[in-house]
ZAMARGU-4260 file (C-alpha; in steps of 0.2 Angstrom, whole numbers, plus 5000, padded with zeros to 4 digits):
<rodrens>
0) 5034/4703/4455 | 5017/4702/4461 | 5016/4684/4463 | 5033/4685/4475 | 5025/4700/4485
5) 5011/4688/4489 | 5020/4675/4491 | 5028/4685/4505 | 5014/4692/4515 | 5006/4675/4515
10) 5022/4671/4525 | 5022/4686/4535 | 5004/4682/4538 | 5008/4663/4545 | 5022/4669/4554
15) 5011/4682/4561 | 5000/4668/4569 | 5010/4655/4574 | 5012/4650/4591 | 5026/4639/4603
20) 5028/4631/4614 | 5044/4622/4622 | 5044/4605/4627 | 5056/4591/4637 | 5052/4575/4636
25) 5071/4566/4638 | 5084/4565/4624 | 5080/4579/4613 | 5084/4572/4597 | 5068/4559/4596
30) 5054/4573/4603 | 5062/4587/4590 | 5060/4571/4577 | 5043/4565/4583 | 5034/4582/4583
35) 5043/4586/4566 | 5028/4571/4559 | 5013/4580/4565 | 5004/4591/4555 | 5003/4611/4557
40) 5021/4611/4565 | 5029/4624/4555 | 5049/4623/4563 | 5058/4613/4580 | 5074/4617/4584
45) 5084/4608/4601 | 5090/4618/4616 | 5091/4619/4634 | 5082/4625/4646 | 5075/4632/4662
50) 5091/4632/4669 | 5101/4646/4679 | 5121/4645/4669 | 5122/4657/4654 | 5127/4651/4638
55) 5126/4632/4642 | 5134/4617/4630 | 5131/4601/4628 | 5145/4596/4638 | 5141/4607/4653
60) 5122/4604/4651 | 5126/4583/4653 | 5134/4587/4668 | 5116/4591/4677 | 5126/4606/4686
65) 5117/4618/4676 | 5099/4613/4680 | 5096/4614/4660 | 5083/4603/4651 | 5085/4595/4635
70) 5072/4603/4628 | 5061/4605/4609 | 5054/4622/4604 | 5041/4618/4593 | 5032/4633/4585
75) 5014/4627/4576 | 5001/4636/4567 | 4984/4637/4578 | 4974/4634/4563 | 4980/4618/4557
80) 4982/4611/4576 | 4979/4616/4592 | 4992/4617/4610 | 4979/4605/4615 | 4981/4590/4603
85) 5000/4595/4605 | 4998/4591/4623 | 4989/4575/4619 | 5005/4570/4607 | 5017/4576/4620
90) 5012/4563/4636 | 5008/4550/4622 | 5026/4551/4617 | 5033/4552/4638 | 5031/4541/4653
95) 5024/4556/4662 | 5027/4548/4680 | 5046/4545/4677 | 5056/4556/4688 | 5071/4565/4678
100) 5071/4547/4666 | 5064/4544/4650 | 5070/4525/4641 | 5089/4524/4645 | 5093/4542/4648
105) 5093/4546/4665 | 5098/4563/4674 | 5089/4580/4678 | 5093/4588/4658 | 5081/4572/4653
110) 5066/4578/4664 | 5049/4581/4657 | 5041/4598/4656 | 5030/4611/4646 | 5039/4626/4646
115) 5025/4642/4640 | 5027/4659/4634 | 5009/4666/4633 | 5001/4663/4652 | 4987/4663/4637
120) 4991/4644/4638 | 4994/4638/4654 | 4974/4635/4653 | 4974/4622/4641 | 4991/4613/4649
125) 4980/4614/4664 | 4969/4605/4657 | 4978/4593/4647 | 4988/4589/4662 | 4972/4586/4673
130) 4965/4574/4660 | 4982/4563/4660 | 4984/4562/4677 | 4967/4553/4677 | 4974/4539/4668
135) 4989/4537/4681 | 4988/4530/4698 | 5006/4539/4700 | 5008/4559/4700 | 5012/4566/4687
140) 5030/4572/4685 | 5028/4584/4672 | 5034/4603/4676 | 5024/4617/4671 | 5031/4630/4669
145) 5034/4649/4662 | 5050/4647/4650 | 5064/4656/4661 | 5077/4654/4648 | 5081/4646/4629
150) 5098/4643/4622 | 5098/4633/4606 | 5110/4617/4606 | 5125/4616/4597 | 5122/4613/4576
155) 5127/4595/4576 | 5111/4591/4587 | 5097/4601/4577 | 5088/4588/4566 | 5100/4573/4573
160) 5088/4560/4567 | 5085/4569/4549 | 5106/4567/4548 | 5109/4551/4558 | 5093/4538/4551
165) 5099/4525/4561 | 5103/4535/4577 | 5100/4532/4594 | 5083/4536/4600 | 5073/4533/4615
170) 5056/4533/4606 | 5050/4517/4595 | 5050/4519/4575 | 5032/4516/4580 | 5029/4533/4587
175) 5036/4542/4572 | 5022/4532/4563 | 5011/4537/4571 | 5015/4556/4574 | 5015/4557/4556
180) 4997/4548/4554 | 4989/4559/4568 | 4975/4571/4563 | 4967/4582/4575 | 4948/4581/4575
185) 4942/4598/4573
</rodrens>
């Protein structure tokens, strides 16, 4: 019995210290899948947001009527990797000057952005951000913003590439690669 006390307060303990953040970077099913490889991310799930209809579906949401976009919450824990190297993942996984496109998928739901919960962050997107933008000629595309709103997707999208090996993806076999081989160095 002791053992399965532990065992739950070391949960409760992680939980306790994990962090999110939400993330849009085009067809959801590839980002969830990419950010699924890295180290120290503990859960995704696919959603909308930031848009301004309640209770959107996939149907409404492909619409771009609802101002929703397709969107990753990733939660991670801080002590295994940071927002920062997160970041770094995020624009190496986006064409960050691409303007409501990412690959193939085109419309407002596929816009990039970094949607925060803790202003705690907005420091270290700031900063990521500025550092990207150095390597572009173009601006930068990428909104940053407080997340306004969250509604997951319907079940059949949640870990589409875990069910579906061979499904359509906007993001190179490549970059799955490499998410899964990427260390942060601390």
């Amino acid at each position: 019995m002791k053992m399965i006390n532990d065992e739950l307060m070391s949960s409760a303990a992680e939980q306790a210290k994990s962090k999110e953040i939400f993330l849009a970077g085009g067809c959801f099913w590839g980002i969830e899948h990419y950010f699924k490889q890295i180290e120290g991310v503990v859960e995704t799930s696919v959603g909308y947001a930031n848009g301004y209809t309640p209770n959107p579906s996939y149907r409404k949401v492909y619409t771009d009527t609802t101002g929703y976009a397709e969107t990753v919450y990733v939660k991670y824990n801080p002590d295994v990797v940071s927002l920062e190297f997160l970041l770094q993942m995020f624009f190496k996984a986006i064409d960050p000057t691409s303007l409501n496109k990412q690959g193939r998928d085109e419309g407002t739901r596929y816009r990039t952005g970094i949607y925060y919960t803790s202003d705690k962050d907005l420091p270290v997107i700031e900063k990521v951000y500025s550092e990207v933008q150095k390597e572009y000629q173009e601006p930068l595309v990428v909104e940053k913003q407080p997340l306004e709103n969250y509604y997951s997707a319907e079940e059949y999208h949640q870990d589409y590439l875990d069910k579906h090996p061979n499904g359509y993806c906007h993001l190179p076999q490549s970059l799955f690669e490499f998410a899964r081989k990427a260390r942060e160095k601390k």
